[in-house]
C-alpha positions in Angstrom: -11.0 -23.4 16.0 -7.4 -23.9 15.2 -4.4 -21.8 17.1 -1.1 -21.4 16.0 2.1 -20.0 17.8 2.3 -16.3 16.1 1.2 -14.7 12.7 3.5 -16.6 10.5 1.7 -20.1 11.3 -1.2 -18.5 10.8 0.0 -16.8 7.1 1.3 -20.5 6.3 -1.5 -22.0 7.1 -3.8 -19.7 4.9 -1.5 -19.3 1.8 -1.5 -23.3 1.4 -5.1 -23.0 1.6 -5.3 -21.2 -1.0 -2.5 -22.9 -3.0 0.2 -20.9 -2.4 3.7 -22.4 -2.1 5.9 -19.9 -2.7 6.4 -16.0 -1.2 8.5 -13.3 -2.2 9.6 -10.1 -0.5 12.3 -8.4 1.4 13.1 -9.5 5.6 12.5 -6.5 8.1 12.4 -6.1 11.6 8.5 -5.4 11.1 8.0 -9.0 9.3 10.4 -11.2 10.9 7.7 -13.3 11.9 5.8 -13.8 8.7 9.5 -14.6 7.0 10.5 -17.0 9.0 7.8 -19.0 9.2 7.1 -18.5 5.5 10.9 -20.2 5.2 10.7 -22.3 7.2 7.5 -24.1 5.8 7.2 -23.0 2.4 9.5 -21.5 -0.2 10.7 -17.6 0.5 12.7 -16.1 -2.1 14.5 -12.9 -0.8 13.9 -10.4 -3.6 16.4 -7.1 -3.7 13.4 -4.8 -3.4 10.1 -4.9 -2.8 8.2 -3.7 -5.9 10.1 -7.3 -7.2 8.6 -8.9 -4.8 5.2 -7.5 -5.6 6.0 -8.4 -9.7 7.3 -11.6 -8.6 3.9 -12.6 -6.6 2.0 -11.4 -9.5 3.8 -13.3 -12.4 3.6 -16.2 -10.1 -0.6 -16.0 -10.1 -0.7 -15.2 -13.2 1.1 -18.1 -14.5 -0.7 -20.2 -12.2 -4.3 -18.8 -12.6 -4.3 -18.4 -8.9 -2.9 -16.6 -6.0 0.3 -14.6 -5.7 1.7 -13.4 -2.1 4.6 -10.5 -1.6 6.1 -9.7 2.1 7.5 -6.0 2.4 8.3 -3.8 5.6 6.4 -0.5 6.9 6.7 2.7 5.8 9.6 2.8 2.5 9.1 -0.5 2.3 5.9 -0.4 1.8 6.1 2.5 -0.8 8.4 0.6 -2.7 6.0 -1.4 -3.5 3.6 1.4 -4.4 4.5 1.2 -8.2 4.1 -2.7 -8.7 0.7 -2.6 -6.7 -0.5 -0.1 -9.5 0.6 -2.5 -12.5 -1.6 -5.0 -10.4 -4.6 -3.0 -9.8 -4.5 -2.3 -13.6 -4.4 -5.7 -15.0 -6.5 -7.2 -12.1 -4.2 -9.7 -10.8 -4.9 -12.0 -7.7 -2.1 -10.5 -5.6 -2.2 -10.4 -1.4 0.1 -7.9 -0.4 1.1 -8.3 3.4 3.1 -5.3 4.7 4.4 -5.0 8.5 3.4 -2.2 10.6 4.8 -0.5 13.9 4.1 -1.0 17.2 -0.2 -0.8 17.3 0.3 1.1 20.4 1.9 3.8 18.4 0.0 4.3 15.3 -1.3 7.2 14.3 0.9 9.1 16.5 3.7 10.6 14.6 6.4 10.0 17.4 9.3 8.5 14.9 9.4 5.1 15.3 11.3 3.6 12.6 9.5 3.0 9.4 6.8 4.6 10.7 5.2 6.7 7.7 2.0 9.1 7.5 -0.7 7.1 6.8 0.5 3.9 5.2 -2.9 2.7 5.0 -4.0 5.8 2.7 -1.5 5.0 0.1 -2.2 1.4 -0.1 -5.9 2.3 -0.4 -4.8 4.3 -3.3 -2.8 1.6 -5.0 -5.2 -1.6 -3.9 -8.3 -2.8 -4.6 -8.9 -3.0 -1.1 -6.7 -2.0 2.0 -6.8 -3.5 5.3 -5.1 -3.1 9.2 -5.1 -5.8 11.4 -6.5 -4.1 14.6 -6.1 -7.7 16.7 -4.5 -10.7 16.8 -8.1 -12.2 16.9 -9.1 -11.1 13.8 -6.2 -11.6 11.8 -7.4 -15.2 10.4 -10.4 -13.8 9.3 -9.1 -11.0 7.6 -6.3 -12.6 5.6 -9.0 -15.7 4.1 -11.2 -12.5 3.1 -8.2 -10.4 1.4 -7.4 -13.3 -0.7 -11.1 -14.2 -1.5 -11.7 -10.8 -2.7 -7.8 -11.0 -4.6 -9.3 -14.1 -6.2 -12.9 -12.5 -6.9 -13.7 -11.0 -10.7 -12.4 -8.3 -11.8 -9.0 -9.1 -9.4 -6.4 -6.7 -8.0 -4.3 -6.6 -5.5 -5.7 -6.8 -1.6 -2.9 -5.0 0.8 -2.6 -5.8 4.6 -0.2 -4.1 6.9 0.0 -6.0 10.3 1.6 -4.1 13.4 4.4 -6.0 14.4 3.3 -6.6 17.9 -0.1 -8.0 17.1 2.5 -10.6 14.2 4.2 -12.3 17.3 1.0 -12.8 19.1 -0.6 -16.2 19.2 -3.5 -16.9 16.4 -6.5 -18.2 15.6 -7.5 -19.3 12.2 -11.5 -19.2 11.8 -14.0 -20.6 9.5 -13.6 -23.4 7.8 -10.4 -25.4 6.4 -11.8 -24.9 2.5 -11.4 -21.5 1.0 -14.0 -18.7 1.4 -16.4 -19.1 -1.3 -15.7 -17.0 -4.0 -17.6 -13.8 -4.6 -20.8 -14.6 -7.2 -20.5 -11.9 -10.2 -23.1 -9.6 -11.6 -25.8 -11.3 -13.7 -26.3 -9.1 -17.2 -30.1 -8.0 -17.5 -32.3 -10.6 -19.1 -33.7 -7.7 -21.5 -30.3 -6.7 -22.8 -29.1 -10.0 -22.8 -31.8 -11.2 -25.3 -31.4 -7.8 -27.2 -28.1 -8.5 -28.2 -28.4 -11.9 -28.7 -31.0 -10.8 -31.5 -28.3 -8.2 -32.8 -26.2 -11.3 -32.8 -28.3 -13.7 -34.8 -28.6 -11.2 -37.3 -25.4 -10.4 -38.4 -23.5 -10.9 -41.7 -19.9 -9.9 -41.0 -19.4 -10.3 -36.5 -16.3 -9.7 -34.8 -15.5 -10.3 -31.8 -12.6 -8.1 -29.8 -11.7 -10.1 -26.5 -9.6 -8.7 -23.5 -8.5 -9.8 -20.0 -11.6 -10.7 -19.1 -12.2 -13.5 -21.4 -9.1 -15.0 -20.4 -11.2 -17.6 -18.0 -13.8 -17.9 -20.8 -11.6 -19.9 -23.6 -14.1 -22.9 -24.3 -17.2 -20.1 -24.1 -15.6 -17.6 -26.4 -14.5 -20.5 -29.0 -18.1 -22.2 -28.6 -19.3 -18.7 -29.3 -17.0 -18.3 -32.9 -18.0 -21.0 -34.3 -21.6 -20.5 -33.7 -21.6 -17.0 -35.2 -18.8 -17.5 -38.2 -16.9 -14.4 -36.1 -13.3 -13.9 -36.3 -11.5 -12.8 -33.2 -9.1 -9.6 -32.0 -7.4 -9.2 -28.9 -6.4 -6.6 -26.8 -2.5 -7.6 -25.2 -4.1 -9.2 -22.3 -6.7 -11.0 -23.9 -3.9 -13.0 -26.0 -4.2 -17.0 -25.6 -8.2 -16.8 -24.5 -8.3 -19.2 -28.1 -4.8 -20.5 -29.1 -3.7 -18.0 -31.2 -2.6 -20.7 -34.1 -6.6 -21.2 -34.4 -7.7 -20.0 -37.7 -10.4 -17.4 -36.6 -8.1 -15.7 -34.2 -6.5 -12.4 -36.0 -4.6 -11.3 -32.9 -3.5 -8.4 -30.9 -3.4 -6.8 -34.8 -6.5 -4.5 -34.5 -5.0 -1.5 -34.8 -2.6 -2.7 -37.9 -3.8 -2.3 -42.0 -5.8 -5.7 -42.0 -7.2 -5.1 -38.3 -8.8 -2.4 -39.3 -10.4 -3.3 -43.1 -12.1 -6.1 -40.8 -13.2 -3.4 -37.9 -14.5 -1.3 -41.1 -16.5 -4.5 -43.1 -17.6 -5.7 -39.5 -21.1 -4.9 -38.9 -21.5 -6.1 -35.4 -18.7 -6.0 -32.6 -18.7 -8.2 -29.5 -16.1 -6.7 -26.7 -15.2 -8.7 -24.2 -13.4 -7.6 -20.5 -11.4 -5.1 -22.7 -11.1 -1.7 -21.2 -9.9 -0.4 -25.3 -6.9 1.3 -24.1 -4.8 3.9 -25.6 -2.6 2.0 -26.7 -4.8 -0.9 -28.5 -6.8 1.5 -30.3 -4.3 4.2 -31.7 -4.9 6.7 -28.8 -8.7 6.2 -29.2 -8.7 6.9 -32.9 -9.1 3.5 -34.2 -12.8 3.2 -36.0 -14.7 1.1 -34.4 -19.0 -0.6 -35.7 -21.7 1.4 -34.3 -23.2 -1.7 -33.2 -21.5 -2.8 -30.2 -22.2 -5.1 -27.6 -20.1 -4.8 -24.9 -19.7 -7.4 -22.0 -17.8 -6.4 -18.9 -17.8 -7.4 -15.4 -16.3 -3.5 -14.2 -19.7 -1.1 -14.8 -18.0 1.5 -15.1 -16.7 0.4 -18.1 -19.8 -0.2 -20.2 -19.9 2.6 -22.8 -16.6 4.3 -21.4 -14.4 4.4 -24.4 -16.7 3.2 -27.3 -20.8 3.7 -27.1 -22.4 0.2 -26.4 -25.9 -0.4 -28.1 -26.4 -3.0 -25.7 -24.3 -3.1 -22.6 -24.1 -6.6 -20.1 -23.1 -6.6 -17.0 -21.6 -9.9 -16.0 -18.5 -11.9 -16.1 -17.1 -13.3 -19.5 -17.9 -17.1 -19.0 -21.5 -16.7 -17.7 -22.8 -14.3 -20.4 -21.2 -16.3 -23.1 -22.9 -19.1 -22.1 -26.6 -17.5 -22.1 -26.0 -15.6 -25.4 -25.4 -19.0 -27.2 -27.9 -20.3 -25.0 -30.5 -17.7 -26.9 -28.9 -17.8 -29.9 -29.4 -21.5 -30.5 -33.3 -20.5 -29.7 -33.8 -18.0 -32.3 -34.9 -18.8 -35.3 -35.0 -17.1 -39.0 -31.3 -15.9 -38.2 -29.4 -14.9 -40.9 -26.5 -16.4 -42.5 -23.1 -14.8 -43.0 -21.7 -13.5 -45.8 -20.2 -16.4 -47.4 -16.2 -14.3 -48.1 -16.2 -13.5 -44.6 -14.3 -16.6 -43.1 -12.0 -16.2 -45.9 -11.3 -12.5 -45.0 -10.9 -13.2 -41.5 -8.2 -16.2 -42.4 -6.4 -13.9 -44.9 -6.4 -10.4 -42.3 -4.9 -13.3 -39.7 -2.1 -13.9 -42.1 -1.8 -11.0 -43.6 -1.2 -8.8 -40.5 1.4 -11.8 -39.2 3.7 -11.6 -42.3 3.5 -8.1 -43.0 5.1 -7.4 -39.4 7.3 -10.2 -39.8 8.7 -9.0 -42.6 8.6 -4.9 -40.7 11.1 -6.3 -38.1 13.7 -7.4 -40.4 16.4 -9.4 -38.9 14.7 -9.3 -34.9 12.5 -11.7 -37.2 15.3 -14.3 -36.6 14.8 -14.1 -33.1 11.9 -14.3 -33.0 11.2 -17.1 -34.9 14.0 -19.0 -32.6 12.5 -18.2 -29.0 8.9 -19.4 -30.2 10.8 -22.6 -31.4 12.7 -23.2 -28.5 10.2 -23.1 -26.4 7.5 -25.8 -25.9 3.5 -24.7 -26.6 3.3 -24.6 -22.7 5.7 -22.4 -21.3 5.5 -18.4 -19.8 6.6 -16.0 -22.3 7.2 -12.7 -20.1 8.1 -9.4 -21.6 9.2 -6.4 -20.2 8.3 -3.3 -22.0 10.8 -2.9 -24.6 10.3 -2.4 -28.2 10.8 -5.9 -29.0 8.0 -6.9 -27.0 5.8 -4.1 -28.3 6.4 -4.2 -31.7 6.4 -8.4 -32.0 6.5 -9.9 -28.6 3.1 -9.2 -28.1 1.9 -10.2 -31.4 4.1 -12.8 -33.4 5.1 -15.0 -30.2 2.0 -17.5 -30.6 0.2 -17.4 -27.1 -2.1 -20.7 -26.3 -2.9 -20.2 -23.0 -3.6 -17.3 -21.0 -1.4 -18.3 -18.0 1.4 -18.2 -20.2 0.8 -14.3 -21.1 3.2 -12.0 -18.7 3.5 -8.8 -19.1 3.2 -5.3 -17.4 -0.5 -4.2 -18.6 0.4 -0.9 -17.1 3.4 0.1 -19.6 5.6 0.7 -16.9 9.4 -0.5 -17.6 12.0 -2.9 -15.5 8.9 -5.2 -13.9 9.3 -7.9 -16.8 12.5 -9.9 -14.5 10.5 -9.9 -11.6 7.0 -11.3 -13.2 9.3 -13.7 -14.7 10.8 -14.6 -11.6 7.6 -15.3 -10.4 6.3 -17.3 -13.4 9.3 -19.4 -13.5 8.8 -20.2 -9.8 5.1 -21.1 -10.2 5.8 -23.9 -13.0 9.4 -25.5 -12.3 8.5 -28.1 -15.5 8.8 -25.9 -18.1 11.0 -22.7 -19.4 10.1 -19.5 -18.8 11.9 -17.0 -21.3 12.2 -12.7 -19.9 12.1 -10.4 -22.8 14.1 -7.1 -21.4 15.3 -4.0 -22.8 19.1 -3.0 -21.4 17.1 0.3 -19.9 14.2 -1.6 -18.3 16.3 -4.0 -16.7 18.5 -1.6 -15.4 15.6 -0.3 -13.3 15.8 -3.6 -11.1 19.4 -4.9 -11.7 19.7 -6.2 -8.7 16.9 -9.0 -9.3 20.1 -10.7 -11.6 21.3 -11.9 -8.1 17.9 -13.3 -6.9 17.9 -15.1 -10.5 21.1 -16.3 -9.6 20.4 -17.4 -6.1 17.1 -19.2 -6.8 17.9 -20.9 -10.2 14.9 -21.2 -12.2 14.8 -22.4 -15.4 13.9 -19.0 -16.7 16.3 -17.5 -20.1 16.6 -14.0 -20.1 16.7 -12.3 -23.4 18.0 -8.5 -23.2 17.9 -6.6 -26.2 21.1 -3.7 -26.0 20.5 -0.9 -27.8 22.4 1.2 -25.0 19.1 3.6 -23.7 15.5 4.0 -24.2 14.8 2.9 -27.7 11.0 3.3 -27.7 11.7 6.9 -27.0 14.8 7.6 -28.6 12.7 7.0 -32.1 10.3 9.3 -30.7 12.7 12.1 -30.1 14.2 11.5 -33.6 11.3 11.3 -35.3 9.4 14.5 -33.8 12.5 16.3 -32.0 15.4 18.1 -33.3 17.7 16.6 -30.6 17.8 13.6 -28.0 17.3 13.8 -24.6 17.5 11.5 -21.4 17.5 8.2 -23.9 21.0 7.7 -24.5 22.7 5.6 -21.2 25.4 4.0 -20.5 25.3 -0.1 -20.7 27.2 -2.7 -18.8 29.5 -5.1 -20.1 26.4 -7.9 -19.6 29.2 -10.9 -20.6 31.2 -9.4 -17.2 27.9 -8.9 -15.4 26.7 -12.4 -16.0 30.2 -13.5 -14.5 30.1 -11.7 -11.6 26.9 -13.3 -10.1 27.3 -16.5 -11.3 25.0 -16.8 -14.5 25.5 -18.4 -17.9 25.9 -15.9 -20.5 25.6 -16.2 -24.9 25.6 -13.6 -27.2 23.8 -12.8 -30.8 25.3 -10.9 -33.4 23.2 -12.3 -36.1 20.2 -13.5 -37.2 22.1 -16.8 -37.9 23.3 -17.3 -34.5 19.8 -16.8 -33.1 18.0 -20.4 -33.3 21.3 -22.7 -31.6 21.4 -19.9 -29.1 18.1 -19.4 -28.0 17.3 -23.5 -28.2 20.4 -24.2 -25.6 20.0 -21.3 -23.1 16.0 -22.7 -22.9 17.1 -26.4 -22.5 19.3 -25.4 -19.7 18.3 -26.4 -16.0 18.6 -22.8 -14.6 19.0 -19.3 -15.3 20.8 -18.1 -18.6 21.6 -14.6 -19.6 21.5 -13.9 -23.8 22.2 -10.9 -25.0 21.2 -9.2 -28.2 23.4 -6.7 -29.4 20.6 -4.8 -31.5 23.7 -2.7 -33.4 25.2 -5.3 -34.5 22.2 -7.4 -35.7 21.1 -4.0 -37.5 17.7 -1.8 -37.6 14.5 -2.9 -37.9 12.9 -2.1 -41.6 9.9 0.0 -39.8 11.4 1.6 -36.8 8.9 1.4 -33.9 7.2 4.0 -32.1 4.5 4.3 -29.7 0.7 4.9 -30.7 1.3 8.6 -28.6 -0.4 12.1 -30.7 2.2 14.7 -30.2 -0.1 18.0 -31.1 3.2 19.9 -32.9 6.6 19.0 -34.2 9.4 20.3 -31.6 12.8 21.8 -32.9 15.4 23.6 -31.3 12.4 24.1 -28.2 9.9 26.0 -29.5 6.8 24.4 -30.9 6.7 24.3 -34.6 3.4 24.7 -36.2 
């Protein structure tokens, strides 16, 4: 058994066990250990709050395929975090969240130490997959390899540990052996169902298959799988890059567009993968979807949830893709597909691409110029923003899964902070940030940790002076606007004050020789987009949200 001086070797010492070079979070008197022995060793990048730190970790495991760590203090520390934790629980990201903790002596007891807040452990329960206290410096090894084992372990999430800082500066002892924990096995699909829907399978003329997060670490099983049934593929957001989306069978995130939906109608079998069908994906749960529906999801809960399944599996993406074709090659007499339907799944492909290509009007320029700038390997991170929604997450070509980052959750101003991250976890290649002037607003301050840590990461804010998702709400259903409308920094004199290169568009013209030299840059460059002078969209975008009535002058208007 190995011993080390405090809890910082120890947390050093685990986190490069499980690949983990670099840690983000804010210094407190309840961390100092971790911190400084975290700096000291590895690479710690002093975030200005602490939900960044917890994006930040999370961009950086995402892009990796691994591990991401975030540091924070007790008590409003620790809450800070609270709403980062959530977009990691959602979209099941490997995330070990370490908080401090008062005194052990004192918890529990309400007396006022500082930091100290009414059970911590409660709300990171609530915002965690799982939610640990270190109760003794003799145990601490063993709990920190299990929190990021389980962090690791299908469906993901974030695992939280708050340490007491007493029980941080006592000496160690690391447990077990130097390899990683073994991950957790997943659930096995029952052999009944499993051969049930493989017969569905085999007998379909027009299958589709609609792939989600969960497939994201079945790529070579879910293209094995296409080819052997003649399917073409959807994606929900997260699923993007599971197959390159340039590969001819792969529609897109377009399900819920014109030519999503004639295949989801002419589809007589539908294969989901790890996709929850969110609101958003499936035109608040009004998108028609085939009766027949195999469903394949490692959550159970899931099964049947949203859409009935006909023959629900229980398993992880990769292992039950593998037995279906497996079965399928077995079966005999299957029946061949209709002989149009690759040719309908190739046109609905490019169909649905230039028809919202041509919706955006001249954002299409810039569009076109960051997928062109950037290499087929590099992190495209957007923050929620009606650039991303409307095109980001649909025309930028994704080919791998680690270079998909985005906030699952919807929530605005974490896009910087995953990018961060991202940049930090693959120093080779560019990472571009897609931000709205509104969401980035939220964590300004992460413009001096971009600053101070230089990674080759462009940031791309779109200005349209508010909250432009929103504001098209309000002026489509609303006689009046409210709360959208705010006021916007100079970003040329903000990009001057701490130190970063800064370009601006005005055109559509200006938009490839700007975006290609701010991505071939070394470090950090700000661009911004002025959206009023490049001019509106042709199809101005707004959120797949039912209002029940049109509002004017506040009353409800039937």
């Amino acid at each position: 058994m190995n011993h080390y001086h405090n809890g910082g070797d120890l947390l050093v010492e685990t986190l490069r066990r499980f690949g983990v070079d670099t840690v983000f979070g804010v210094v407190s008197v309840h961390n100092l250990p971790l911190v400084e022995a975290v700096d000291r060793d590895l690479r710690f990048v002093p975030v200005r709050h602490e939900a960044s730190a917890v994006s930040a970790a999370d961009g950086y495991g995402r892009a990796r395929g691994g591990l991401g760590c975030a540091l924070t203090s007790t008590g409003t520390g620790a809450g800070n975090a609270a709403g980062a934790l959530v977009e990691s629980l959602t979209a099941g990201s490997s995330v070990l969240h370490i908080t401090g903790q008062i005194e052990s002596e004192h918890l529990g007891s309400g007396r006022g130490v500082i930091h100290e807040t009414k059970d911590q452990l409660g709300m990171l329960r609530a915002v965690s997959r799982h939610a640990v206290t270190v109760t003794e410096a003799a145990n601490a090894g063993a709990i920190l390899d299990e929190a990021a084992t389980l962090a690791l372990a299908a469906p993901g999430g974030p695992v939280s540990i708050e340490w007491p800082i007493d029980l941080q500066y006592e000496a160690q002892a690391l447990g077990g052996s130097p390899a990683p924990t073994t991950s957790v096995a997943p659930p096995r699909p029952d052999p009944v169902a499993l051969r049930a829907a493989a017969e569905l399978l085999a007998g379909a003329r027009r299958p589709l298959v609609w792939a989600g997060g969960g497939a994201s670490r079945a790529g070579s099983e879910l293209a094995a799988l296409l080819e052997e049934l003649n399917a073409g593929l959807l994606t929900s957001n997260a699923g993007r890059g599971a197959v390159p989306e340039d590969h001819w069978r792969c529609v897109g995130n377009f399900a819920t567009a014109p030519a999503g939906r004639a295949l989801l109608d002419e589809a007589d079998v539908l294969l989901t993968i790890g996709t929850h069908l969110r609101s958003n994906e499936t035109a608040d749960y009004s998108l028609r979807l085939p009766e027949a529906h195999i469903q394949i999801d490692i959550d159970a809960a899931a099964l049947g949830r949203v859409h009935p399944a006909t023959h629900a599996l229980h398993g992880d993406a990769a292992g039950t893709l593998t037995t279906l074709i497996t079965l399928l090659h077995r079966t005999t007499g299957r029946t061949a597909t209709d002989p149009g339907w690759a040719d309908r799944i190739r046109n609905a492909r490019t169909d649905a691409r230039s028809t919202l290509h041509e919706q955006i009007g001249p954002q299409a320029a810039i569009c076109d110029a960051i997928r062109s700038a950037l290499p087929r390997r590099a992190v495209i991170a957007r923050d929620v923003t009606i650039p991303s929604s409307s095109w980001g997450n649909r025309l930028l070509d994704i080919y791998d899964p680690r270079d998909n980052v985005f906030p699952l959750g919807g929530g605005i101003g974490q896009g910087l902070g995953m990018g961060i991250g991202a940049a930090l976890a693959r120093p080779d290649a560019p990472t571009v940030v897609m931000a709205g002037d509104g969401g980035l607003a939220v964590h300004l301050g992460e413009l001096l940790t971009l600053a101070q840590e230089k990674p080759r990461l462009t940031l791309i804010v779109f200005n349209d002076g508010g909250y432009g998702v929103l504001r098209n709400m309000q002026e489509r259903y609303f006689d009046r606007r409210s709360g959208v409308d705010l006021a916007t920094p100079d970003f040329e004199l903000l990009a001057r004050a701490v130190g970063l290169p800064f370009a601006r568009i005005t055109g559509g013209v200006q938009a490839a020789a700007t975006i290609s030299k701010a991505v071939a840059a070394d470090g950090p460059v700000l661009v911004e987009v002025d959206l009023t002078e490049l001019g509106p969209m042709k199809t101005p975008f707004t959120p797949p949200v039912k209002l029940p009535v049109r509002i004017t002058a506040g009353i409800s208007a039937q």
